[in-house]
Every structure is written in C-alpha cells, then in structure tokens.
ZAMARGU-4260 file (C-alpha; in steps of 0.2 Angstrom, whole numbers, plus 5000, padded with zeros to 4 digits):
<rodrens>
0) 5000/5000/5000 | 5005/5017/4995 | 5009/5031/5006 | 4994/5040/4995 | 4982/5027/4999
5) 4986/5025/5017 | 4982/5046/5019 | 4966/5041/5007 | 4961/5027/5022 | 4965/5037/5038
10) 4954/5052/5030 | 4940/5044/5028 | 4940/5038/5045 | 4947/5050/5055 | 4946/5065/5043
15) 4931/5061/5034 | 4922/5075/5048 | 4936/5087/5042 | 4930/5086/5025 | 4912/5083/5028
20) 4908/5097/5041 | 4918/5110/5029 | 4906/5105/5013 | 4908/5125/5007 | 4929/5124/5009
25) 4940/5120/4991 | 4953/5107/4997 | 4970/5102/4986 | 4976/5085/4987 | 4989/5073/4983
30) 4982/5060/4972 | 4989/5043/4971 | 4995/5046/4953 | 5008/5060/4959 | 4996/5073/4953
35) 4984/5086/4963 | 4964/5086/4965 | 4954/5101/4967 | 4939/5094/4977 | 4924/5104/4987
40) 4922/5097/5004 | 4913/5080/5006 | 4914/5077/4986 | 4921/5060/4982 | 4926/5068/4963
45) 4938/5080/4958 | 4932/5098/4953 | 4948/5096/4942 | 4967/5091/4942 | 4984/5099/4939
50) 5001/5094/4937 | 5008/5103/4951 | 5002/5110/4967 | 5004/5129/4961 | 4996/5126/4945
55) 4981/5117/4956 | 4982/5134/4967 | 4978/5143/4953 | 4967/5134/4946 | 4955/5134/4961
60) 4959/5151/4962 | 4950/5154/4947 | 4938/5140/4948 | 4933/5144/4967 | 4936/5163/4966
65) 4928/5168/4982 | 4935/5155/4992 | 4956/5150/4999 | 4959/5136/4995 | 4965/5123/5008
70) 4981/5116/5004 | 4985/5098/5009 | 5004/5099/5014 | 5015/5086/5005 | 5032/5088/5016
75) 5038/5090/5033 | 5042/5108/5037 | 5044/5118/5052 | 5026/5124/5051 | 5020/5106/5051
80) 5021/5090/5044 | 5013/5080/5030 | 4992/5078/5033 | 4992/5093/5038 | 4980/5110/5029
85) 4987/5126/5025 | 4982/5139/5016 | 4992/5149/5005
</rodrens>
C-alpha cells in the first residue's frame, strides 16, 4: 500500500468530519497518481486536476474565486508536517 492510499484510508476515517463538516471549503490534494485534485468538501470527485500543486492553486483560484483554498501539505516543514491544511 502506497503512502497516498494509506492518507486516502485514515481520511475517511478519522478525517472524513474534516471534510464533511467544511462542505463550502475548496481542498488540494495529493492524488495517488503523483498529481493534485481540486475537490469541494465531502465530494468524492475532483472539481479538476493539475500537474503541480501551484498550477492546482491557481486553478482553484479561478475555479473557486471567492474562496482560499486549503492546501494539503505534502512535506515536513517547520510549520507542520505531512496531513496537515494550510492555506496559501
């Protein structure tokens, strides 16, 4: 099992009320395929995907324009760690 697949798992169980209670909130995602999801809170889909995690900013950024996106961190940093939200 993937690194991806294992944050996928532990979100739907112990995050799942992160994404469910914030249904109005625009999330970006590591996806399994190296790639990164735009997705409204709760959706199970993709609003859209981009390469890279500042082409999915911007992309949500004009999708979502009245909204911050929430930025899945994909590192460990001295702000956080990974599985963590951010936003810009």
């Amino acid at each position: 099992m993937t690194p991806f697949r294992l944050c996928a798992i532990l979100r739907l169980f112990k995050g799942a009320n992160l994404m469910g209670k914030n249904k109005d909130r625009v999330y970006i995602e590591r996806r399994e395929q190296g790639d990164y999801a735009i997705r409204k809170g709760g959706s199970e889909r993709a609003s859209g995907t981009a390469p890279t995690q500042r082409k999915a900013i911007e992309k949500a950024e004009k999708m979502f324009p009245d909204q911050k996106p929430m930025i899945e961190r994909v590192r460990n940093t001295d702000k956080g760690g990974r599985d963590k939200w951010r936003t810009e």
